[in-house]
Residue frames relative to the residue before (quaternion, step in Angstrom):
aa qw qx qy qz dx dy dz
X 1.0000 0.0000 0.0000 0.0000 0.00 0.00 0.00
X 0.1530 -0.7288 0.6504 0.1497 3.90 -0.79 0.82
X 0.6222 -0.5729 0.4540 0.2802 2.63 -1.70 1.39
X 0.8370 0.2653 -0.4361 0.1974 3.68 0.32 1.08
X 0.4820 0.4743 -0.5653 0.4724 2.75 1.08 1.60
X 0.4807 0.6248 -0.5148 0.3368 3.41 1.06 0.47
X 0.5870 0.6352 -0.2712 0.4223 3.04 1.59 -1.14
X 0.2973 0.6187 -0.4995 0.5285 3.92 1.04 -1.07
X 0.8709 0.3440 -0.3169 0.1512 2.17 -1.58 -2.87
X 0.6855 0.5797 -0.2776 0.3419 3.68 0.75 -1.48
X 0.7890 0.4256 -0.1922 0.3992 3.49 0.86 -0.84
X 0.3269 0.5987 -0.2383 0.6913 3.35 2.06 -0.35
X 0.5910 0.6925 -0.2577 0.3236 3.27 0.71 -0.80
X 0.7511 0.3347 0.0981 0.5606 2.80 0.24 -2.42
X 0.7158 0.4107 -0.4283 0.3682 3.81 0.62 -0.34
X 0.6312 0.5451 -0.3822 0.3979 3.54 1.25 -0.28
X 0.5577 0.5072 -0.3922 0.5271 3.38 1.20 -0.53
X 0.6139 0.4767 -0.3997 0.4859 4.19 0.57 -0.41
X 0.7929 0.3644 -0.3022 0.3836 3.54 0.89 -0.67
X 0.6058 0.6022 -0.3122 0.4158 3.29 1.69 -0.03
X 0.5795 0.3239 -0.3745 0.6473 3.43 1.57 -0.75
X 0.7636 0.4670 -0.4447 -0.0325 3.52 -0.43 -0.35
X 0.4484 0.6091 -0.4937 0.4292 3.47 1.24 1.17
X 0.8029 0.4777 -0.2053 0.2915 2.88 1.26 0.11
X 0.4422 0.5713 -0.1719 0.6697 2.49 2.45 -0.43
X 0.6916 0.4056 -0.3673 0.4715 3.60 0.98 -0.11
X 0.5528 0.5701 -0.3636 0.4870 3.66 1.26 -0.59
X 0.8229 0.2954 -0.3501 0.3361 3.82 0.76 -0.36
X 0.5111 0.5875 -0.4207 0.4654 3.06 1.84 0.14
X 0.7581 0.3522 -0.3929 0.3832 3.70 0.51 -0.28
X 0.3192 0.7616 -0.2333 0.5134 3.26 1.72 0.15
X 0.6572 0.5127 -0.0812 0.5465 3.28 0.96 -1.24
X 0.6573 0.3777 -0.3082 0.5748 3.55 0.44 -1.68
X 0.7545 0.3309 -0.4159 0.3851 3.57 -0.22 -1.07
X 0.5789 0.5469 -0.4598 0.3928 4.17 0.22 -0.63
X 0.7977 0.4765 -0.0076 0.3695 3.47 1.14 -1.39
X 0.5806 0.2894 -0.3086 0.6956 3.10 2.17 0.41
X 0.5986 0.3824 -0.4832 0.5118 3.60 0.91 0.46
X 0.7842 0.3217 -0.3905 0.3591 3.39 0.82 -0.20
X 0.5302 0.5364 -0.4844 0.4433 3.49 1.48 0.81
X 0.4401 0.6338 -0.4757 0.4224 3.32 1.36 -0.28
X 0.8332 0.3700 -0.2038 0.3569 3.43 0.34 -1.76
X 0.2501 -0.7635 0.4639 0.3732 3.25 1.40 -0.90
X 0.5939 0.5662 -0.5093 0.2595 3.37 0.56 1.19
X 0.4863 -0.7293 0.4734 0.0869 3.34 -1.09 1.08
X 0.3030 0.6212 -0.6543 0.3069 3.52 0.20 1.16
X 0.7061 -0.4926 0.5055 0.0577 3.15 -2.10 1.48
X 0.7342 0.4716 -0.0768 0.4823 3.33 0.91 -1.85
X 0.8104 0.4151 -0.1954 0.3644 3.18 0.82 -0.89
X 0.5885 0.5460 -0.2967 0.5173 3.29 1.70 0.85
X 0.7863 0.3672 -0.1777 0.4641 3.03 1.75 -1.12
X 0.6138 0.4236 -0.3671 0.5558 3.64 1.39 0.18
X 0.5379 0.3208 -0.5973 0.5009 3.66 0.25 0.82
X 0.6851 0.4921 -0.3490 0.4082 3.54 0.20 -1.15
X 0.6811 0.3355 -0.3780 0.5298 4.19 0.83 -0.11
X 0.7277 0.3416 -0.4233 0.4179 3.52 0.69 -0.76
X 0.4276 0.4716 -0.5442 0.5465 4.59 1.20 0.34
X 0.7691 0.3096 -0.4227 0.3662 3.87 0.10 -0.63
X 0.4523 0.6347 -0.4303 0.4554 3.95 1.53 -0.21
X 0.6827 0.5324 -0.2604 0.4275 3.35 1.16 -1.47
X 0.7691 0.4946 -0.1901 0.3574 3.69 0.61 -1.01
X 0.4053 0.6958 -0.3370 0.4879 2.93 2.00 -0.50
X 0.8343 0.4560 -0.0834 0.2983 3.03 0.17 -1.73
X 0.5920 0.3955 -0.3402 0.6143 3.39 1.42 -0.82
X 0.8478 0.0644 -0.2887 0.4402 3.95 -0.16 -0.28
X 0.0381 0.7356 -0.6238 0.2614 3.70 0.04 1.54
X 0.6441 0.6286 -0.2868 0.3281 3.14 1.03 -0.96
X 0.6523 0.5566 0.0595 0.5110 2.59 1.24 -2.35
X 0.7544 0.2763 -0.2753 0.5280 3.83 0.83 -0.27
X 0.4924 0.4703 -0.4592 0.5705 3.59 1.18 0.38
X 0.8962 0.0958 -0.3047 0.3077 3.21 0.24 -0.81
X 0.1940 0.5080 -0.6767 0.4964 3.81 0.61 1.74
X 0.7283 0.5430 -0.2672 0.3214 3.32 0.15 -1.03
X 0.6361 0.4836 -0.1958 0.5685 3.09 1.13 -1.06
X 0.5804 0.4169 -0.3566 0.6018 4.09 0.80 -0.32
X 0.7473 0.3938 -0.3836 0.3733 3.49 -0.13 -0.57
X 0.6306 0.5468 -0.3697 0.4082 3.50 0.85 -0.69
X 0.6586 0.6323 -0.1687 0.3714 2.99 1.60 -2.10
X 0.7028 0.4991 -0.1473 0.4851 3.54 1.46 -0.58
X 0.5174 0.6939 -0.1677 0.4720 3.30 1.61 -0.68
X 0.8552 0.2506 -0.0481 0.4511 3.18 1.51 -1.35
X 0.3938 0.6641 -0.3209 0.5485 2.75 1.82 0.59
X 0.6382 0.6078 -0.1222 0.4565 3.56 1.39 -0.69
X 0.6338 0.5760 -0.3555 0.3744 3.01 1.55 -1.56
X 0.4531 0.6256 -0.5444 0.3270 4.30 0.67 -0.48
X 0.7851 0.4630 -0.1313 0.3900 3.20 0.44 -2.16
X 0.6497 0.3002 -0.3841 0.5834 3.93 0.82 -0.34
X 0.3826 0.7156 -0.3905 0.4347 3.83 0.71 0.23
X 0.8340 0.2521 0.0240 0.4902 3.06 0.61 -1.59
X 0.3834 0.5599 -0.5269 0.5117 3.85 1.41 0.22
C-alpha cells in the first residue's frame, strides 16, 4: 500500500463519517437554538427541557435517514472490497 492511498482511504474516511453524523448533529443543533430561544423568551432554566428534545430530534433524524446512511455505508465498504485484489497485489 503507498502512502497515498492510505492518505485517500483516510480522508474518504473522515468525510463519510461528517456526512453520516451530520443529520444528526444538525437536528440537535437547531433543536437547541429553538429550546434555547424559548427558554430565553420565558426565562426558564430547566436541564431536561433542553436535553430530551435535542435526543428525541437526533432519534428522529436517525430514523428518517437510516436508509440513506446504510446505504453510503454500504458503497464504501462495497467499493473498499472491490479494491482489496489491486492493493493486494502492490
Amino acid at each position: 500500500m503507498s502512502p497515498e492511498f492510505v492518505t485517500g482511504f483516510i480522508i474518504e474516511a473522515v468525510k463519510i463519517t461528517i456526512l453520516l453524523s451530520g443529520p444528526m448533529l444538525l437536528a440537535g443543533l437547531l433543536v437547541g437554538l429553538l429550546v434555547s430561544i424559548f427558554q430565553a423568551a420565558t426565562q426558564i432554566n430547566e436541564m431536561t427541557m433542553t436535553f430530551i428534545p435535542k435526543m428525541l430530534a437526533v432519534a428522529l433524524a436517525l430514523l428518517v435517514c437510516f436508509p440513506w446512511m446504510l446505504q453510503v455505508l454500504m458503497d464504501f465498504m462495497q467499493n473498499l472490497l472491490l479494491q482489496m485484489p489491486d492493493l493486494v497485489r502492490r
